[in-house]
ZAMARGU-4260 file (C-alpha; in steps of 0.2 Angstrom, whole numbers, plus 5000, padded with zeros to 4 digits):
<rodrens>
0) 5488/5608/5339 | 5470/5602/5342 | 5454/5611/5348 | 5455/5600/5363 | 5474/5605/5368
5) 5470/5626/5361 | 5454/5628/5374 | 5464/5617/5390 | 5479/5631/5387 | 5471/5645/5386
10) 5459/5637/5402 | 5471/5642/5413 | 5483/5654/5420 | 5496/5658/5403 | 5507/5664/5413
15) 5509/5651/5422 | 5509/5640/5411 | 5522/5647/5402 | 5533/5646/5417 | 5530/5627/5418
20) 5534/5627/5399 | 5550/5639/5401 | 5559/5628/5417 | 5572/5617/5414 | 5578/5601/5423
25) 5589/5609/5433 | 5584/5607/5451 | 5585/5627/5453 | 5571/5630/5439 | 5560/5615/5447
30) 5561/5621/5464 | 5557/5639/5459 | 5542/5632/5453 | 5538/5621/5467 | 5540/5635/5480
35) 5529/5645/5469 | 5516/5631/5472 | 5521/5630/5489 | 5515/5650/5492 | 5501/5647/5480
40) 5494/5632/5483 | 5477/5635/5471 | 5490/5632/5455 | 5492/5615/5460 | 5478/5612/5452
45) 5484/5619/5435 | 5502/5611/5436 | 5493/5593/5439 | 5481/5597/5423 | 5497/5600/5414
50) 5507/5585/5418 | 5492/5573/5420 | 5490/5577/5401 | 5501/5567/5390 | 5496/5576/5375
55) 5505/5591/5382 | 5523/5593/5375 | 5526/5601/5395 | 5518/5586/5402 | 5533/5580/5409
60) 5540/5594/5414 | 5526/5597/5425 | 5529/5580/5432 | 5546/5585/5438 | 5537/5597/5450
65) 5525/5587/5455 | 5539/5575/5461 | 5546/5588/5472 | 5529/5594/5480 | 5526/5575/5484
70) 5544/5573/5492 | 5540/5589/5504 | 5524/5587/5506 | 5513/5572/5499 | 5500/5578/5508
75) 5497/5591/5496 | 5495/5579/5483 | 5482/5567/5490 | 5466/5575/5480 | 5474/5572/5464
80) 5478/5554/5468 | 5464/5547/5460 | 5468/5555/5443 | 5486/5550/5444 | 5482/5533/5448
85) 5469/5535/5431 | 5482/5544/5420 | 5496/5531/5426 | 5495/5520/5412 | 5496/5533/5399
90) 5514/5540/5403 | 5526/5534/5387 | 5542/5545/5390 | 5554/5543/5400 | 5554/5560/5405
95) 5537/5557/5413 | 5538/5541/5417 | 5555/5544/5430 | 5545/5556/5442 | 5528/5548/5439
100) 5538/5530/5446 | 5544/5542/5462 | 5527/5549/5466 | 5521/5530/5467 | 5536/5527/5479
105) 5532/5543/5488 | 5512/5541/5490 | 5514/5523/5494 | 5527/5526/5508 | 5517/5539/5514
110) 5502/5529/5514 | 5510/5514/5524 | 5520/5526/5537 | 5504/5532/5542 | 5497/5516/5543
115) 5481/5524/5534 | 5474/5518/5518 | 5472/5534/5508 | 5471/5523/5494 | 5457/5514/5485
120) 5459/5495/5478 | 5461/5502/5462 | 5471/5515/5465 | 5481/5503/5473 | 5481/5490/5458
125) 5485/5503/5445 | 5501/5511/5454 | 5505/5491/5457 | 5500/5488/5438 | 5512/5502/5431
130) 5526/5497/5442 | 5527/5480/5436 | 5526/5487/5416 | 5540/5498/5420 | 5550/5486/5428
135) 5549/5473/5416 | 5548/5484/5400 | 5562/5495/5390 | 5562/5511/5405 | 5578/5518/5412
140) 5587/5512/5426 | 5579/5524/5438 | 5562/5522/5436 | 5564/5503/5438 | 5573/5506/5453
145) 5557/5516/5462 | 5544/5503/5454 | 5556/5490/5465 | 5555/5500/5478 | 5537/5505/5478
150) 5532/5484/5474 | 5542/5481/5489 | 5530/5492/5500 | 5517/5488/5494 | 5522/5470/5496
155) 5520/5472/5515 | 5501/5471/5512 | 5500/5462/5497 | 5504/5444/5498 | 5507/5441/5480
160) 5520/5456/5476 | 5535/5447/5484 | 5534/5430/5474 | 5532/5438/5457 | 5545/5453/5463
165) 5558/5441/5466 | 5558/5433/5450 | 5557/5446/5440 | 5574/5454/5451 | 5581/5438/5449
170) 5578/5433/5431 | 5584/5452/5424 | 5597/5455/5436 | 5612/5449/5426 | 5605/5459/5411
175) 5603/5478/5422 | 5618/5489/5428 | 5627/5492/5444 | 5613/5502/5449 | 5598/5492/5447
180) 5607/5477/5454 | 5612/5486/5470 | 5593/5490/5471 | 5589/5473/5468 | 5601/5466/5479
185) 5594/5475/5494 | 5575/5472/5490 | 5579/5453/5489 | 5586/5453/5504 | 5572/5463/5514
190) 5561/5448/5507 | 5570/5434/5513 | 5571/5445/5530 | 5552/5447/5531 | 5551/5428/5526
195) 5559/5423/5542
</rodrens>
C-alpha cells in the first residue's frame, strides 16, 4: 500500500469507509448506503473521493452508489461532475466502468431534459470520448449499451455523433448479443427518425 493510498484512507471517515468497503453488489447493501448519503449528504464527498480513485481496490464499489444517488437525484452529483469528467479516462474494470457508463447517461439526460448546459465543452468531450472507447473496445454488453445511449443524447446537439454512431452500431452489430443489438436497433432508428 503506498503512502499516497495510507494518508487518503485514514483522511477520512474509517468508518465509513469501511462501510463502502464491506457492501456488496446486491442492491440492498448499495441502497443502504445511498440512503445513508441521502440523510448525510457531507459524505458524499468521501464516497466520490473513494470511487474517483482508481487506485482504491473499493473504487468501484463506490461507483455502484454513485450510480444510484445520480438515478435519484443527479442533482446532488453536479459539483463533482468536473472531476468525474477528469477521472473518466482512468476507469479499467468493468466493475467501474458499468456505473461510471450509466452516470454519463444519467448527467447527460439530465442536462438536456432541463435544456441547461450544466456542462463544460470538455466536460462534454470527455463523457463523449469515453463512451466511444467503451463502445468500440473489449467492455461488457451493459456498459456499451449506456455509451449508445448517452452518444445518442448527446447526438441531439452534437452534429458529428450520429454519422460515426451509426457506423460503428452497424459495423459491430452482427458480432454483439441479443442485448446490444436491441439497443442498437432502437438507437438506429431514432436516427433515421430525427433525419426526416
Amino acid at each position: 500500500m503506498t503512502f499516497l493510498l495510507i494518508w487518503y484512507i485514514y483522511k477520512m471517515n474509517a468508518d465509513f469507509y469501511n462501510l463502502i468497503a464491506k457492501s456488496s453488489g446486491l442492491r440492498e447493501s448499495r441502497e443502504e448506503i445511498r440512503d445513508f448519503i441521502f440523510a448525510n449528504p457531507s459524505y458524499l464527498k468521501d464516497l466520490t473521493e473513494i470511487a474517483f480513485n482508481t487506485k482504491d481496490k473499493n473504487h468501484h464499489k463506490a461507483c455502484w452508489i454513485l450510480e444510484l444517488i445520480c438515478q435519484d437525484q443527479t442533482t446532488l452529483f453536479i459539483p463533482f461532475t468536473a472531476d468525474f469528467c477528469t477521472v473518466l479516462p482512468y476507469f479499467k474494470k468493468d466493475s467501474a466502468i458499468r456505473p461510471a457508463s450509466k452516470i454519463c447517461l444519467l448527467i447527460i439526460t439530465s442536462n438536456y431534459r432541463k435544456n441547461e448546459n450544466q456542462l463544460s465543452e470538455n466536460q462534454l468531450q470527455k463523457i463523449t470520448e469515453s463512451c466511444f472507447d467503451w463502445l468500440i473496445n473489449n467492455t461488457k454488453v451493459a456498459s456499451k449499451c449506456y455509451s449508445i445511449r448517452t452518444l445518442f443524447q448527446i447526438g441531439k446537439q452534437v452534429d458529428w455523433i450520429y454519422p460515426e454512431l451509426q457506423i460503428i452500431l452497424n459495423k459491430d452489430y452482427n458480432a454483439h448479443s441479443a442485448a446490444y443489438k436491441a439497443v442498437a436497433r432502437e438507437i438506429l432508428k431514432k436516427i433515421n427518425n430525427q433525419k426526416k
